[in-house]
N, C-alpha and C positions, 0 to 999 in steps of 0.2 A: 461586536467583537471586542473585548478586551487585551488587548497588545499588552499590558502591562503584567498577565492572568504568570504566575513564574511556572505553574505547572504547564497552563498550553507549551510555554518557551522551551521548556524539557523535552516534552514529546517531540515537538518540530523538529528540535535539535536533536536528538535521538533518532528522528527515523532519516534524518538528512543527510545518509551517509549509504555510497552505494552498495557496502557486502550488508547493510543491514535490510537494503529494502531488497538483495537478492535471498536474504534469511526469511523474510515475511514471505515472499513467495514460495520459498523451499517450504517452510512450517505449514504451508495452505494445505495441503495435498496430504501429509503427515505428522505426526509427533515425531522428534528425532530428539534424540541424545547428543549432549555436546561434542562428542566423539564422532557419531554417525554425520553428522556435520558439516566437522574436518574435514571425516575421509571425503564426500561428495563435493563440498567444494576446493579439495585441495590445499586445507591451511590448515595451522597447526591448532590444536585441543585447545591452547591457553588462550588463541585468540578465539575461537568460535563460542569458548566459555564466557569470555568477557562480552563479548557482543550479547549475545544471549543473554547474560545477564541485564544488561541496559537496558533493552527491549521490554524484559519483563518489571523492570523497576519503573519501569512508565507507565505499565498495564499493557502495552502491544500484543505480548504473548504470555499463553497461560500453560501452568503446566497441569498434562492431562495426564500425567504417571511417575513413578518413579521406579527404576529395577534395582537391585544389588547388584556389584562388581564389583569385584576381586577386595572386598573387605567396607566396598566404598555404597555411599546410594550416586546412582544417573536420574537427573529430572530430564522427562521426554517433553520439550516443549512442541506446542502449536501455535499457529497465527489463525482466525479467525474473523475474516474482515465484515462478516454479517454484523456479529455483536456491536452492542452497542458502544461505543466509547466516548469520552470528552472532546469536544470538540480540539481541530486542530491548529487553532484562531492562533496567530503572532503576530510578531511584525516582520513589516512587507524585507530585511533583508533575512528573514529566517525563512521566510516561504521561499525566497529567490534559492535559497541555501537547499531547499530542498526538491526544487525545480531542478539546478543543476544535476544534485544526484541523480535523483529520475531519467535526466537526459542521456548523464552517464551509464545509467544502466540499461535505458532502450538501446543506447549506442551499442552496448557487447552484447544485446539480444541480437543485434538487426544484423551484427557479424555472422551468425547462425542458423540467420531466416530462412528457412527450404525455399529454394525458387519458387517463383508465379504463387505465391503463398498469402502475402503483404498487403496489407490495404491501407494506405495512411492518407489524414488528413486534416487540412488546415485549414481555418476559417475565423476573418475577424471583420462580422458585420455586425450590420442593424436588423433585425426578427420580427416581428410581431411579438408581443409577453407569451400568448398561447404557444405559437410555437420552441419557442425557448422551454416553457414549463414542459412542452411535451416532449422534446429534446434530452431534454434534463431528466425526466421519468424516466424515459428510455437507457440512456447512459444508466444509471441506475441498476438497473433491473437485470441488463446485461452484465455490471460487476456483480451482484447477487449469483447470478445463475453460474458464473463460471468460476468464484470464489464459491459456491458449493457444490459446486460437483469437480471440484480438484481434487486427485488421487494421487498414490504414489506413484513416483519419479515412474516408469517402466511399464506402468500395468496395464497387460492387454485391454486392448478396443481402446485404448485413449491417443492421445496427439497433443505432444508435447506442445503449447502455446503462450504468445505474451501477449498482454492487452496491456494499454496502458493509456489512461485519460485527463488530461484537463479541461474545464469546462468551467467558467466562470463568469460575470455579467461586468463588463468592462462599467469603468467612470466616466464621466463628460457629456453633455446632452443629453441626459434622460431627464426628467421631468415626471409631475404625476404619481402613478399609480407604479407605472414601469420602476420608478427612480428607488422604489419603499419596499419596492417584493423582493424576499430572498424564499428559497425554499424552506428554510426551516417554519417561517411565516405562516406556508399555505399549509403544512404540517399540524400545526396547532388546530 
């Protein structure tokens, strides 16, 4: 990991902000226009413009159209958390920077949660390697499947949902084989 990388520091800092990481989840499910936005999350055009814009100046979001109105072009952005992107490596007070946010915004999900709904969970031990790797596959594969099959806000047979995951291999006594393995690693 490169802490010093200025573009990972960008991104960090870019997505470490909670109406941007409620923007990446709105963008999952649809393209909207900076306007469409607004009206859904209740703020004004010139901020949901600017956010948007930052997003995209990072690469977070891409625009998948554009329409004409009223003399002007609207770019329809989406967020796409499959693709692939640059890693999101900084240093450790821009990850905490962006932990907080996260927290922030589980916090005004979990305001919303439909009863007996909720499953959370906490965990800070020792594993086995396999089980971590196969832990880690799994977390995985569950953001894949539910970052694509996000729809628009409303659309029958769907249920409106929040996931939201950290998962990382803490420092201190490991040793060996355990101390060297990161995913990207067994990737290669």
């Amino acid at each position: 990991m490169d802490e010093t990388d200025p573009e990972a520091v960008a991104r960090l800092r870019a997505t470490a902000h909670p109406l941007r990481l409620r923007l990446m989840s709105l963008l999952t499910g649809e393209a909207m226009s900076a306007a469409e936005v607004a009206r859904t999350l209740g703020i004004t055009h010139a901020n949901a413009s600017y956010h948007l814009r930052v997003l995209h100046d990072i690469g977070a979001l891409v625009v998948e159209g554009e329409e004409k109105i009223r003399g002007g072009v609207a770019k329809r952005y989406r967020y796409d958390a499959t693709r692939e992107t640059p890693t999101r490596a900084s240093t450790v007070d821009d990850r905490i920077a962006y932990a907080r946010a996260n927290a922030l915004e589980v916090e005004r999900r979990l305001l919303d949660a439909a009863p007996g709904t909720a499953s959370s969970s906490d965990l800070e031990a020792w594993v086995p390697v396999d089980a971590w790797r196969r832990a880690l596959d799994l977390l995985h594969e569950a953001s894949h499947v539910l970052h694509a099959a996000a729809r628009p806000a409303g659309t029958p047979g769907t249920v409106h949902v929040s996931a939201t995951t950290h998962a990382f291999t803490m420092t201190g006594g490991l040793t060996g084989a355990a101390a060297r393995w990161t995913p990207e690693e067994e990737r290669r």
